[in-house]
C-alpha positions, -999 to 999 in steps of 0.1 A, spaced: 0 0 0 12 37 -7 9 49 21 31 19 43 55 26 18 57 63 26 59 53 63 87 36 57 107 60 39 97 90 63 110 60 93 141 54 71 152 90 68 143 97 108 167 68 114 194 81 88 194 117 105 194 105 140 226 85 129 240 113 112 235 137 146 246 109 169 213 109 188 204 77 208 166 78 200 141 102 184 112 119 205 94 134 179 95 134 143 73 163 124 62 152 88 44 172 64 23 156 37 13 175 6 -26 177 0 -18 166 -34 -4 133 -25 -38 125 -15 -27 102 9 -49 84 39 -38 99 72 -49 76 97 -31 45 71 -2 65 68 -2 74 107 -16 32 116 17 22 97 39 42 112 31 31 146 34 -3 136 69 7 123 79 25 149 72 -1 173 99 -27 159 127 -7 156 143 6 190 152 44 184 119 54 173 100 32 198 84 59 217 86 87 192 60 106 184 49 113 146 35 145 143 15 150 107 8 180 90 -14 186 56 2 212 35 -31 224 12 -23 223 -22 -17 257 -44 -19 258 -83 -6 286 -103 -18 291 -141 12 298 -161 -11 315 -190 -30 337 -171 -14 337 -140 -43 324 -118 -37 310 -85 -62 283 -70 -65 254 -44 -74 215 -52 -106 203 -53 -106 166 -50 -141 162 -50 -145 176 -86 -127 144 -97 -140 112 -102 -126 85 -81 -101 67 -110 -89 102 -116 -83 108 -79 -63 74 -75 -45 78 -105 -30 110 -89 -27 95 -55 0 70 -68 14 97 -96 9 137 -90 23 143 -115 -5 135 -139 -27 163 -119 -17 180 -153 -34 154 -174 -68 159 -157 -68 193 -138 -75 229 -157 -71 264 -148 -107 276 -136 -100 307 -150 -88 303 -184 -88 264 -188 -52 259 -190 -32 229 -185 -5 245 -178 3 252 -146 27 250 -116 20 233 -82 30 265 -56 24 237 -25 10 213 -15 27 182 -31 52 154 -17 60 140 17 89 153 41 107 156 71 101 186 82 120 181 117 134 153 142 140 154 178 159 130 202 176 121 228 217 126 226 
């Protein structure tokens, strides 16, 4: 599932920075997940407690998640706008749940009807922040 797989990866990269800063366990780990990535919050937040729990320096961390709303910009006309899931059928939602990138295959400036158009926020999954225990 996409979301255990983004667990993982965000659990990887704790574990690689608390190496990297010599830290014994992490506390708290602060992740922020781009509206656009469409992903299911309490999955992504069930798998990384089931993680967390096998692997000793992020035992008793706690995961803090944030949304991050996601912000188009029309490159024609210069309009800015947020995403509207529900204005896309389910296949089209799933489609860019695994691939965002195809936002730009189904998703048109409301102004001018535009595909072309950058995404200002609101799209990927990081670490914002780790802390632990030296």
């Amino acid at each position: 599932m996409h979301e255990w797989a983004l667990a993982e990866a965000v659990a990887s990269a704790a574990i690689r920075i608390a190496k990297e800063e010599k830290l014994k366990s992490i506390s708290i780990v602060n992740v922020s997940l781009g509206e656009l990535q469409q992903v299911d919050v309490e999955i992504f937040k069930f798998a990384l407690s089931e993680i967390k729990s096998n692997i000793p320096m992020l035992k008793d961390a706690d995961f803090n998640v944030k949304i991050v709303k996601a912000e188009f910009k029309c490159r024609v006309c210069g309009y800015r706008w947020t995403f509207r899931r529900e204005v896309l059928n389910e296949e089209v939602q799933e489609a860019i749940h695994f691939i965002p990138e195809l936002a730009h295959s189904f998703i048109r400036c409301p102004n001018c009807s535009s595909p072309d158009f950058e995404v200002v926020k609101g799209r990927g999954v990081w670490l914002e922040s780790i802390v632990g225990v030296k």
